[in-house]
N, CA, C and O of each residue as an XYZ file, in Angstrom:
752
protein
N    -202.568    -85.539     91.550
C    -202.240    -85.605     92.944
C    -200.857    -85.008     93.209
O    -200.620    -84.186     94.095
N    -200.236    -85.359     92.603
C    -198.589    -84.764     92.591
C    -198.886    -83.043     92.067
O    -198.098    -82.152     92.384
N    -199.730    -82.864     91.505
C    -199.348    -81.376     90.888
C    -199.713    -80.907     92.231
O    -198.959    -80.198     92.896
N    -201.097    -81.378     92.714
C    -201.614    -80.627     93.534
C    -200.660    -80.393     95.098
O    -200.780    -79.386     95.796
N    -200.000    -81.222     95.326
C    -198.792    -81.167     96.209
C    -197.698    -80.648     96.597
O    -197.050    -80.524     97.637
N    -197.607    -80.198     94.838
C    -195.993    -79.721     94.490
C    -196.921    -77.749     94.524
O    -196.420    -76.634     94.664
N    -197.780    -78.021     94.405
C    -198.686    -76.109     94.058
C    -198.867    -75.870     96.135
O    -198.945    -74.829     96.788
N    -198.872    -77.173     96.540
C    -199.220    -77.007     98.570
C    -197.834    -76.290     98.514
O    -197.685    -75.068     98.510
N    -197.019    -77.060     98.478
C    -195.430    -76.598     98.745
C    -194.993    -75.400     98.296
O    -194.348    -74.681     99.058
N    -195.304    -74.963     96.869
C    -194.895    -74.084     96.578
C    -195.684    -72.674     97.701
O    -195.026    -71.686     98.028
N    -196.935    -72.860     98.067
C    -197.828    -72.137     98.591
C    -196.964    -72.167    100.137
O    -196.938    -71.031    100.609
N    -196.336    -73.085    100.924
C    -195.669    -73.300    101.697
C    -194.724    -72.170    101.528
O    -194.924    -71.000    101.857
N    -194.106    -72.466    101.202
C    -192.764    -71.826    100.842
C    -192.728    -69.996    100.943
O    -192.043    -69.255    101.647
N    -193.954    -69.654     99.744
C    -194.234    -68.471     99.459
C    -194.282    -67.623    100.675
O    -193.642    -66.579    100.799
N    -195.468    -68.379    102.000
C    -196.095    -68.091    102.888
C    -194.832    -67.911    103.658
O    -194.565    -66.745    103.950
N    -193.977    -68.869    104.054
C    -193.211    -68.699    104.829
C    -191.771    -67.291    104.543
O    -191.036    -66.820    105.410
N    -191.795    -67.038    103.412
C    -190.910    -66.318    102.827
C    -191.412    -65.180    103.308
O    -190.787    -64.569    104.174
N    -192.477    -64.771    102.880
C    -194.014    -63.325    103.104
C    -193.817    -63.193    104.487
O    -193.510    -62.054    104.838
N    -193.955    -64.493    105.842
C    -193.723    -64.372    106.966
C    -192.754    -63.701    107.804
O    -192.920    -62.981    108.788
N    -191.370    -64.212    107.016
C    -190.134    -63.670    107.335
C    -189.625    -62.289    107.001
O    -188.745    -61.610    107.530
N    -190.155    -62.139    106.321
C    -190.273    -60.719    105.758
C    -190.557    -59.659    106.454
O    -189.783    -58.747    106.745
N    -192.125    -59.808    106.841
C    -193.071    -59.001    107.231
C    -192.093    -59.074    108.656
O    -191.647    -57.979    109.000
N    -191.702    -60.305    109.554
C    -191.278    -60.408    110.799
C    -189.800    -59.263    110.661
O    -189.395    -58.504    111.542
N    -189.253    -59.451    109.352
C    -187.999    -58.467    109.740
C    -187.947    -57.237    109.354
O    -186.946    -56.521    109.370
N    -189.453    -56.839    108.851
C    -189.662    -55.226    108.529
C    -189.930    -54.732    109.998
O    -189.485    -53.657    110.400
N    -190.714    -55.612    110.809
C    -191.188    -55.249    111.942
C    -189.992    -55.011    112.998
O    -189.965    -53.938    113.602
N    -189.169    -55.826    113.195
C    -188.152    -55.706    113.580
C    -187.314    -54.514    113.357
O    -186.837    -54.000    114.369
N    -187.028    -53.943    112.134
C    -186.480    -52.474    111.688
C    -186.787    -51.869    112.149
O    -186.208    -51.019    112.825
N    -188.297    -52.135    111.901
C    -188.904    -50.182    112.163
C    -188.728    -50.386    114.399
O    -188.637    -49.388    115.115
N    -188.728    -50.915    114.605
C    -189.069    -50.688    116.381
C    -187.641    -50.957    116.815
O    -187.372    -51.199    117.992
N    -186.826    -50.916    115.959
C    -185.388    -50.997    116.652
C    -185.172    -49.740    117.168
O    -185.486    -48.740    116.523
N    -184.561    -49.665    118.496
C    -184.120    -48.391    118.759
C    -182.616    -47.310    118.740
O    -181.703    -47.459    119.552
N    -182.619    -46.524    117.933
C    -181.298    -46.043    117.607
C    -180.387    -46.067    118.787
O    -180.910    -45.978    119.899
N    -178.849    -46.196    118.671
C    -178.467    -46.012    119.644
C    -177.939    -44.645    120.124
O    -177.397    -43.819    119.390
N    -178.166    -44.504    121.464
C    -178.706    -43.010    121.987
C    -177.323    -42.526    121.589
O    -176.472    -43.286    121.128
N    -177.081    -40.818    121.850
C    -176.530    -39.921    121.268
C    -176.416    -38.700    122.592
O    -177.408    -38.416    123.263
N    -175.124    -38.090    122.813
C    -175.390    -37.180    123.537
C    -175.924    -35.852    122.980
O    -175.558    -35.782    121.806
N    -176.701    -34.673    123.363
C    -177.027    -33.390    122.482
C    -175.885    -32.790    121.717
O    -176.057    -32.417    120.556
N    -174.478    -32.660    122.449
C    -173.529    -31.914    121.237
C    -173.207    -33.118    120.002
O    -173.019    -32.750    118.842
N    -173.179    -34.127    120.267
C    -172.901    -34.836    118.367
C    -174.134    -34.499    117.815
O    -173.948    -33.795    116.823
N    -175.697    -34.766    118.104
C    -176.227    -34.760    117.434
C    -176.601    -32.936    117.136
O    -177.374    -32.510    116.278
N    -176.142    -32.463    117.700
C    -175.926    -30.450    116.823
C    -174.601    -30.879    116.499
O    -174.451    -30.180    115.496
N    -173.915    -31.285    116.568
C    -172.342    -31.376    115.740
C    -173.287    -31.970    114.055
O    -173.670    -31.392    113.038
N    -173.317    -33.237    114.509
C    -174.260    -33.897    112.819
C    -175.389    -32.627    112.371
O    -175.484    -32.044    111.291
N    -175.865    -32.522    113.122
C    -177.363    -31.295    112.108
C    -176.662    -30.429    111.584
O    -176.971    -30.225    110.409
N    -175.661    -29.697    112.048
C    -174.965    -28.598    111.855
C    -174.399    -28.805    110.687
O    -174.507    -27.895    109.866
N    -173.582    -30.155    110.262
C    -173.348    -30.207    108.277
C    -174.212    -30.102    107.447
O    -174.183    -29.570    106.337
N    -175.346    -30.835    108.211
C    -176.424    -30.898    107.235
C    -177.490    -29.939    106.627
O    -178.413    -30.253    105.876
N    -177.144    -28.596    107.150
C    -177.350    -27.604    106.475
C    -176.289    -26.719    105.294
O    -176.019    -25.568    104.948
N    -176.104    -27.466    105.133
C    -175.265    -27.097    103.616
C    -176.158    -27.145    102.887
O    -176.659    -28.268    102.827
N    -176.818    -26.066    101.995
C    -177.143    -26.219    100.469
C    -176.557    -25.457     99.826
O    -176.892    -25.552     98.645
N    -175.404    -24.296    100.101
C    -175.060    -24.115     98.929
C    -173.824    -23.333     99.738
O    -173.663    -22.544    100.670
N    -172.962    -24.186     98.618
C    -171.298    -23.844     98.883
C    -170.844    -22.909     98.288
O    -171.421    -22.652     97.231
N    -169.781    -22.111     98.637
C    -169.538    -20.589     98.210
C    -167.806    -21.161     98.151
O    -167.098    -21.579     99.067
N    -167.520    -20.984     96.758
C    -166.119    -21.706     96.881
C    -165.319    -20.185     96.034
O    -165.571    -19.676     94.942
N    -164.383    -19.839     97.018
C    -163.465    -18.467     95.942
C    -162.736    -19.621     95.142
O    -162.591    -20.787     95.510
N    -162.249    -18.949     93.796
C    -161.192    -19.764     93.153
C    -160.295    -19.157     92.320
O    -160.725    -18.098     91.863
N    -159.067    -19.500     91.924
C    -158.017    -18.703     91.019
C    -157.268    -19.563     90.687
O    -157.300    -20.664     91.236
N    -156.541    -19.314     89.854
C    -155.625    -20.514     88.991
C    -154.891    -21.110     89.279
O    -154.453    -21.887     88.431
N    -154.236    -21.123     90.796
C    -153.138    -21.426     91.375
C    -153.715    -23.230     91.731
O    -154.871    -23.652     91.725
N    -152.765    -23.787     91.941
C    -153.317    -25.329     92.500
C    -154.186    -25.671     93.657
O    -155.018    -26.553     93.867
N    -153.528    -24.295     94.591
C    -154.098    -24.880     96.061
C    -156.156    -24.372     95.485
O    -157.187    -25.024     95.653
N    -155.998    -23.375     95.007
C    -157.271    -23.038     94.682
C    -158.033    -24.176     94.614
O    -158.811    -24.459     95.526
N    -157.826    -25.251     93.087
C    -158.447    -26.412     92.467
C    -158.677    -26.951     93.532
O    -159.868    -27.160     93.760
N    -157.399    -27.496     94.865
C    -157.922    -28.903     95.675
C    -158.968    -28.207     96.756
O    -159.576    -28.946     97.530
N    -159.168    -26.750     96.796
C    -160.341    -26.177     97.594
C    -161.648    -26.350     97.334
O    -162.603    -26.246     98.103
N    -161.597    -26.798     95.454
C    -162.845    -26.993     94.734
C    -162.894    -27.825     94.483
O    -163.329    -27.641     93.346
N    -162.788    -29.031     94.592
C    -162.430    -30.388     94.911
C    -162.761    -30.819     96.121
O    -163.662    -31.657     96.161
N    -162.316    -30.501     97.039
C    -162.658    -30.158     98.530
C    -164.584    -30.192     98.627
O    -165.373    -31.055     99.011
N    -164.760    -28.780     98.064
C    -165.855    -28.465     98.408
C    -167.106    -29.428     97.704
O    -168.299    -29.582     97.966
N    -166.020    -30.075     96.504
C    -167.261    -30.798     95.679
C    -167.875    -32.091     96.805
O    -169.051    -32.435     96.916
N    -166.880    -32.554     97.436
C    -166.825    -33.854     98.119
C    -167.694    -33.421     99.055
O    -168.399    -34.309     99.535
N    -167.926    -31.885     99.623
C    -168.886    -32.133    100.955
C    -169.988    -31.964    100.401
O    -170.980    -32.233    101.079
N    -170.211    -31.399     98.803
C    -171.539    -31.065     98.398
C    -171.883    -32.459     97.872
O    -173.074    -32.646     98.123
N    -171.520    -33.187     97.445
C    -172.168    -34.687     97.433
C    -172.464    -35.420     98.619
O    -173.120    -36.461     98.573
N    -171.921    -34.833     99.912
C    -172.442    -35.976    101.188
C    -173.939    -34.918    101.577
O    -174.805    -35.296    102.365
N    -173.989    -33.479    100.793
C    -175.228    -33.061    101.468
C    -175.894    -32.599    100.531
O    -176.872    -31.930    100.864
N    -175.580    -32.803     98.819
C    -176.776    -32.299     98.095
C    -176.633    -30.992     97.647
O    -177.521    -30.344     97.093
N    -175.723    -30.683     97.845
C    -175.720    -28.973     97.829
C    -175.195    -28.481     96.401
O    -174.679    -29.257     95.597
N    -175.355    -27.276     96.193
C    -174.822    -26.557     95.099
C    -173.638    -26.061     94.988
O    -173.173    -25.850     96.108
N    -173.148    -25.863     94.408
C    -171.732    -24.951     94.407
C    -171.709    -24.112     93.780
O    -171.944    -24.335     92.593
N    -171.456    -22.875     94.139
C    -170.919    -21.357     93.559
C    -169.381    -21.053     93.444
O    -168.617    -20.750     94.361
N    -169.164    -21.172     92.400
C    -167.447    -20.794     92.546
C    -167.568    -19.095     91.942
O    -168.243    -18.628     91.025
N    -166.689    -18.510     92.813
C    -166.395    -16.810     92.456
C    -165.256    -16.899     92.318
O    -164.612    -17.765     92.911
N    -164.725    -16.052     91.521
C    -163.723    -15.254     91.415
C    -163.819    -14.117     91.721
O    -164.482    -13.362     91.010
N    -163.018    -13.540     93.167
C    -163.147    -11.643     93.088
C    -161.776    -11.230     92.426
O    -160.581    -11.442     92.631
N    -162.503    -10.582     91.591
C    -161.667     -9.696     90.689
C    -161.303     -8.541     91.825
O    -162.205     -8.072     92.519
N    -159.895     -8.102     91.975
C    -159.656     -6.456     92.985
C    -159.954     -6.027     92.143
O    -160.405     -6.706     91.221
N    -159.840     -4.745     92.076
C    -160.074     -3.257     91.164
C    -159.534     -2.430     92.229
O    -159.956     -2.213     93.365
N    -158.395     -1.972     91.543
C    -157.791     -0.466     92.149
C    -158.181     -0.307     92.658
O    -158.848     -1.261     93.057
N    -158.416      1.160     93.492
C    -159.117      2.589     94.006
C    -159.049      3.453     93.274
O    -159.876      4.364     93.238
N    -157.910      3.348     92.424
C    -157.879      4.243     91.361
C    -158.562      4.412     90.412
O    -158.379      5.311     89.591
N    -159.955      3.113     90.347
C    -160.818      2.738     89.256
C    -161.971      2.680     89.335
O    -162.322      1.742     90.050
N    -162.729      3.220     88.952
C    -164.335      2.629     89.246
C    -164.586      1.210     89.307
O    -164.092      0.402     88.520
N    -165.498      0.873     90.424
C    -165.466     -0.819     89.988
C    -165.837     -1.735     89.014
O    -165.744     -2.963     89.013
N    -166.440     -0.661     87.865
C    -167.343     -1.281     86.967
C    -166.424     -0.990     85.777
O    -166.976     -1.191     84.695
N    -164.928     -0.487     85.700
C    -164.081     -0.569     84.881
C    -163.677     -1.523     84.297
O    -163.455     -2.571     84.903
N    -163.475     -1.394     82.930
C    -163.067     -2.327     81.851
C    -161.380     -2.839     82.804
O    -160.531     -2.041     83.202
N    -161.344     -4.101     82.920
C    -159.961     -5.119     83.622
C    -159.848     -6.032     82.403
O    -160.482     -7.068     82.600
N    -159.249     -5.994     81.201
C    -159.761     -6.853     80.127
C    -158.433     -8.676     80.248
O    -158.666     -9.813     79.837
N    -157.320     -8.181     80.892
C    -156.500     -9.015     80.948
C    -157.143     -9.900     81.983
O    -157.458    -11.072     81.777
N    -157.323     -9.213     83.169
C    -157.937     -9.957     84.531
C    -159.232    -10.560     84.569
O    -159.471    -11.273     85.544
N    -160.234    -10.392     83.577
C    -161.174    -10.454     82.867
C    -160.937    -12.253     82.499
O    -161.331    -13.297     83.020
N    -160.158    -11.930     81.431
C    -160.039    -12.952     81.280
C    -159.325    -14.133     81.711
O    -159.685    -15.203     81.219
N    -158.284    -14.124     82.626
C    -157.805    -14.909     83.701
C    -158.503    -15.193     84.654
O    -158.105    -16.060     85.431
N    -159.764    -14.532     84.869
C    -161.261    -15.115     85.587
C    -161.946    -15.699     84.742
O    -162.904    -16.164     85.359
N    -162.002    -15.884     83.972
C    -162.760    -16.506     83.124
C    -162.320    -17.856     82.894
O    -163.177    -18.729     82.750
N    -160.818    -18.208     82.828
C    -159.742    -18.747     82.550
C    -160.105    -20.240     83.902
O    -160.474    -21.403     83.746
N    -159.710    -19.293     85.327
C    -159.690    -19.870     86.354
C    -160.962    -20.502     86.719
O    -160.933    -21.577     87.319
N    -162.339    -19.811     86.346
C    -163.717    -20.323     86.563
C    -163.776    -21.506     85.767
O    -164.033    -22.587     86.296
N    -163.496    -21.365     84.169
C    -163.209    -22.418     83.557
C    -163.152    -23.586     84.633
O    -164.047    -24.179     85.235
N    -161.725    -23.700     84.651
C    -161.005    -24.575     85.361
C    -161.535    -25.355     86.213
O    -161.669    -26.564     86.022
N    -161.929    -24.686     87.347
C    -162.762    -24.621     88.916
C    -164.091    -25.874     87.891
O    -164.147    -27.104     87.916
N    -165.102    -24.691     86.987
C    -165.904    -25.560     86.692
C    -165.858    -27.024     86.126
O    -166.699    -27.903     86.310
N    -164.727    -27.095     85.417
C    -164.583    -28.595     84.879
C    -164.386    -29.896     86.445
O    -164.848    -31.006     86.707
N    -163.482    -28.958     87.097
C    -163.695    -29.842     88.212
C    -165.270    -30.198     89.174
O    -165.530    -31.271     89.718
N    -165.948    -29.228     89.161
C    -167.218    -29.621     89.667
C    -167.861    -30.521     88.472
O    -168.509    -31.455     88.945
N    -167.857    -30.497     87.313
C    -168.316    -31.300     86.170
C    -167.933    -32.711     86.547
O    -168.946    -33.410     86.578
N    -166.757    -33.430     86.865
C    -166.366    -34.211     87.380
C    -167.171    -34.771     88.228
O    -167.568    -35.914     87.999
N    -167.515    -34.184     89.204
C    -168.544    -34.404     90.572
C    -170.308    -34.789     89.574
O    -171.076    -35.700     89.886
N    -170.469    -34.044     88.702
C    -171.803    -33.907     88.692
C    -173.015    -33.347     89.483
O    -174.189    -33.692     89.618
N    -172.028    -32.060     90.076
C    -173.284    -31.419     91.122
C    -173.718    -30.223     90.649
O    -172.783    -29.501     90.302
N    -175.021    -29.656     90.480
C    -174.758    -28.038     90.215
C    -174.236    -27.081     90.522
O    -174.549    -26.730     91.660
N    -173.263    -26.187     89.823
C    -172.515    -25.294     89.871
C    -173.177    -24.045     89.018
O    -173.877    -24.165     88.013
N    -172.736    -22.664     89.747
C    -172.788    -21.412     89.123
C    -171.479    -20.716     89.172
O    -170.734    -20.626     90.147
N    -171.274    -20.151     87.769
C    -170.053    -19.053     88.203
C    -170.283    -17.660     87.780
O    -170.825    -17.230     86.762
N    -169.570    -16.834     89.128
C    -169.503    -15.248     88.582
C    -168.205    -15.033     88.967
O    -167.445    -15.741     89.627
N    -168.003    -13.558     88.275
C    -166.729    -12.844     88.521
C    -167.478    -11.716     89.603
O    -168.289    -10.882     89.201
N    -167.060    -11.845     91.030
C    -167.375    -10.565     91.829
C    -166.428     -9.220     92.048
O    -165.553     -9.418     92.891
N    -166.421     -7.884     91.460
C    -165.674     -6.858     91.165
C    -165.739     -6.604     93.258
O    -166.595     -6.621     94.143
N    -164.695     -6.460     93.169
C    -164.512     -5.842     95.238
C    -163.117     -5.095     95.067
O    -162.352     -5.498     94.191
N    -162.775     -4.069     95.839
C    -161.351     -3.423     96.242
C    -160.991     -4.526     96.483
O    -160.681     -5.206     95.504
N    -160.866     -5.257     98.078
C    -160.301     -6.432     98.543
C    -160.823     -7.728     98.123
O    -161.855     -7.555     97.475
N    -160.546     -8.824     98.226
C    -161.176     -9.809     97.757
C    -161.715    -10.668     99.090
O    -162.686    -11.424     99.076
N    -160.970    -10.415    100.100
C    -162.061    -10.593    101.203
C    -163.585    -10.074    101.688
O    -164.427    -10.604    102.414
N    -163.566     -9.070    101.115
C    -164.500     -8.154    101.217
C    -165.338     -8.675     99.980
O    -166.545     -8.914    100.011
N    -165.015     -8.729     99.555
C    -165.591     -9.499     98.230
C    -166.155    -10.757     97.886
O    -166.889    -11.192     96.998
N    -165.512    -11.233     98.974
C    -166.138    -13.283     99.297
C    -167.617    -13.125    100.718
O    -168.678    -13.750    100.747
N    -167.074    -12.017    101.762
C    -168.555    -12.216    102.130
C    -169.091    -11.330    102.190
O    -169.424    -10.869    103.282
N    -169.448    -10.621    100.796
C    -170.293     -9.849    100.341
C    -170.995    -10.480     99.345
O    -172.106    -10.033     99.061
N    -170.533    -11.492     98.723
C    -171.053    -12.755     97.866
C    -171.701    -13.583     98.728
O    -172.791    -14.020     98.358
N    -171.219    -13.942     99.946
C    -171.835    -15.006    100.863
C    -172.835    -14.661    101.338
O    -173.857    -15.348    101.306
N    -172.750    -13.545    101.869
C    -174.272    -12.851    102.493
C    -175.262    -12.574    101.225
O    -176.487    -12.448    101.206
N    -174.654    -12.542    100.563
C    -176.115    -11.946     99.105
C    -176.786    -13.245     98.679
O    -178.005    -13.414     98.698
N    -175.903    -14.134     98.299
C    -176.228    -15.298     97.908
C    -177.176    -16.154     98.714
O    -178.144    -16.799     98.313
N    -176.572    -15.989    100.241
C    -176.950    -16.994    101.729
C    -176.110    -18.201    101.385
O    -176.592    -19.318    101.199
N    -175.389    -18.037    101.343
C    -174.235    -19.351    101.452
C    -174.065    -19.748    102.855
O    -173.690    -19.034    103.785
N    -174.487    -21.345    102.885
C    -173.924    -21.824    104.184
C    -172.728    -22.747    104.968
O    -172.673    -23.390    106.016
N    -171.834    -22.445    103.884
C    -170.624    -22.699    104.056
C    -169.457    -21.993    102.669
O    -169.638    -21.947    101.452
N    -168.384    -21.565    103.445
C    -167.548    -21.217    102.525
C    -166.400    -21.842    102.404
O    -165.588    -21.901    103.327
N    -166.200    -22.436    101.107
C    -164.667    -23.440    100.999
C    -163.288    -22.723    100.241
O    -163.233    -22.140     99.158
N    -162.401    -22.949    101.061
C    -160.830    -21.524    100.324
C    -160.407    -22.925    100.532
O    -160.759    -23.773    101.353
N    -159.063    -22.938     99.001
C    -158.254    -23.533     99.043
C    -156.747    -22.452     99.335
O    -156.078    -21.876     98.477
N    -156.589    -22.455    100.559
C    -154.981    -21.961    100.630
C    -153.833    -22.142    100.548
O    -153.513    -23.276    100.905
N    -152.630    -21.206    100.069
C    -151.346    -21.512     99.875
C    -150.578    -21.703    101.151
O    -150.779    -20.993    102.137
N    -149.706    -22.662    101.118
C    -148.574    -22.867    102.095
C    -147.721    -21.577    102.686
O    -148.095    -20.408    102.598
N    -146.884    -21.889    103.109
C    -145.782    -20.430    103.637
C    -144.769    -20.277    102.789
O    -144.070    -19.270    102.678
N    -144.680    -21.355    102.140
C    -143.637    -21.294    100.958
C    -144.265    -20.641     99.956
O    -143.595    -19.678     99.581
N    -145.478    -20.802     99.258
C    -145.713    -20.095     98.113
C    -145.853    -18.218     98.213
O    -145.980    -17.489     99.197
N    -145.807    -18.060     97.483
C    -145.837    -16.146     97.291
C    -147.001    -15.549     97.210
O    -147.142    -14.339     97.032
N    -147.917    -16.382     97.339
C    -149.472    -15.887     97.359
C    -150.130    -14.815     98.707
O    -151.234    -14.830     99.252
N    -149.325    -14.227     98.853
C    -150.023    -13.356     99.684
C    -151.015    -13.015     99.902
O    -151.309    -13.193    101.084
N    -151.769    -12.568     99.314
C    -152.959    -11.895     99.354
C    -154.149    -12.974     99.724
O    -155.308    -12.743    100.070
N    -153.608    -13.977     99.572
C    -154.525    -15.200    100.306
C    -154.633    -15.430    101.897
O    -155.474    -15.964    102.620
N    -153.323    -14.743    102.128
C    -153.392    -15.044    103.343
C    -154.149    -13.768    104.031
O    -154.843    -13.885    105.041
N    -153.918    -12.518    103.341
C    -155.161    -11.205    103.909
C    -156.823    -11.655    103.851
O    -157.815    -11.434    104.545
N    -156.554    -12.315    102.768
C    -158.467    -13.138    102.139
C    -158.777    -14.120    103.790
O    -159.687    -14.159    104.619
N    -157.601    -14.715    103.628
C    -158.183    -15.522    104.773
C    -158.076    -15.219    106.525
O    -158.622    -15.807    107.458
N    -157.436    -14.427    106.512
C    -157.748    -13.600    108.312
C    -159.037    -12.556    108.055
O    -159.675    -12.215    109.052
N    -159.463    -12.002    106.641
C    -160.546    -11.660    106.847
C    -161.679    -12.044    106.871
O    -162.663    -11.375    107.185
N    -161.640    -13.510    106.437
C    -162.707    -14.552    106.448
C    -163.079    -14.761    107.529
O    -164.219    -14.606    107.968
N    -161.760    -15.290    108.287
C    -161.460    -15.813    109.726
C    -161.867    -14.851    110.571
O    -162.340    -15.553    111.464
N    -162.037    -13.609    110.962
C    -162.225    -12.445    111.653
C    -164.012    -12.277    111.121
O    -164.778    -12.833    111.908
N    -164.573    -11.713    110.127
C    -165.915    -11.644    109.634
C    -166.753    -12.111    109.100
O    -167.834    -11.527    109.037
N    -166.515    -13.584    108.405
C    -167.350    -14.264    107.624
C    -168.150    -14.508    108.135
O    -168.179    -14.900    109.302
N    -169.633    -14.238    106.926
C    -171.024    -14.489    108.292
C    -171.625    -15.889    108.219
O    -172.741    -16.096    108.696
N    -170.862    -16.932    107.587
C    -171.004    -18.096    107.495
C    -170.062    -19.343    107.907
O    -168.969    -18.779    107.868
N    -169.838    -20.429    108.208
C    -169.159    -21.066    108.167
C    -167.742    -21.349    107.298
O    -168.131    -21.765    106.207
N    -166.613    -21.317    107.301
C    -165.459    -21.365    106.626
C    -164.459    -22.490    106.914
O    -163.925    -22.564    108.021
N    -164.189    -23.394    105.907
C    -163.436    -24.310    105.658
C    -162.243    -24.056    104.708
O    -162.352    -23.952    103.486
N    -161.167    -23.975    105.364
C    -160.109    -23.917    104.474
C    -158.914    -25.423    104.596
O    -158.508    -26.297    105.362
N    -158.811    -24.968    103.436
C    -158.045    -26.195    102.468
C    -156.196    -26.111    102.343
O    -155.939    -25.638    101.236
N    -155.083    -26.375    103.012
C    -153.751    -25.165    102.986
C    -152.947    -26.912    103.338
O    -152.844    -27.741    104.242
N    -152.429    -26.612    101.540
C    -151.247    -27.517    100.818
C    -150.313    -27.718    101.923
O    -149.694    -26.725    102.305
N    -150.131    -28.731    102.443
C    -148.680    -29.230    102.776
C    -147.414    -28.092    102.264
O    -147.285    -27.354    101.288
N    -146.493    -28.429    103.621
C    -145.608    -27.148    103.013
C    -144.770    -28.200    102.372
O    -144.665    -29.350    102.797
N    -144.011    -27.575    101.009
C    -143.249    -28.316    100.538
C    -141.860    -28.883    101.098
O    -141.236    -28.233    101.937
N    -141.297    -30.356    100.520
C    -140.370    -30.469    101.131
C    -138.816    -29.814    100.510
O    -137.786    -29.933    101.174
């Protein structure tokens, strides 16, 4: 008599648990979001086409926190990362000329770049892209690839990096994708 009482209750219990349940799945699903005007929700869709990040990189620091940068948005959307290095090449050179020092200071800097996406755990590819300019060279990579966002880490006004700052008004002026840049605090 007691078992059979204590097996009602337990059957009680179960039922009522199963009840509450089912009552607060139902509840979820028919809740209604709260409304949204049309520009946030194209502001939100608009990140969420990221699959694959186009990150330039070179040995300098501001470079790294650009690839760093870019790792953090490719984990909120899944995406891949491409880190390039454009190698210049003269005019004086064919582009497919042996650069054996610069060669390997791309190799050096991709390194680098890649250990930091390793960190992240997201997929990464690296190439060295040969261009005269290296602007010319980042979205000529972007368009081949279809990159839908491009991440530069830039130098301050204090550093001597020039040529970053030509990379990036030509980004800023033609890139056929989205561009996020990354630009160090000026020092104190």
């Amino acid at each position: 008599m007691i078992a059979q009482v204590q097996a009602s209750a337990a059957g009680i219990v179960i039922a009522i648990v199963f009840a509450a349940s089912i009552t607060a799945l139902i509840i979820w699903m028919f809740r209604v979001p709260r409304p949204v005007t049309a520009e946030v929700a194209r502001a939100r869709r608009s990140l969420d086409v990221a699959r694959l990040i186009l990150v330039p990189t070179t040995e300098a620091p501001y470079s790294r926190r650009g690839v760093e940068l870019a790792c953090r948005l490719a984990q909120e959307q899944g995406a891949e990362i491409v880190l390039i290095y454009v190698l210049e090449v003269p005019r004086t050179l064919q582009l497919d000329a042996p650069l054996g020092a610069a060669e390997r200071k791309a190799e050096s800097a991709l390194d680098t770049a890649r250990e930091v996406v390793a960190l992240h755990n997201l997929p990464v590819r690296t190439m060295i892209w040969r261009a005269r300019e290296a602007g010319e060279g980042i979205i000529t990579a972007a368009e081949d690839h279809r990159a839908d966002l491009i991440v530069m880490g830039i130098a301050s006004r204090g550093d001597r990096a020039h040529r970053w700052g030509r990379t990036a008004e030509t980004l800023l002026r033609r890139s056929p994708t989205e561009v996020v840049f990354d630009k160090l605090p000026e020092p104190d």
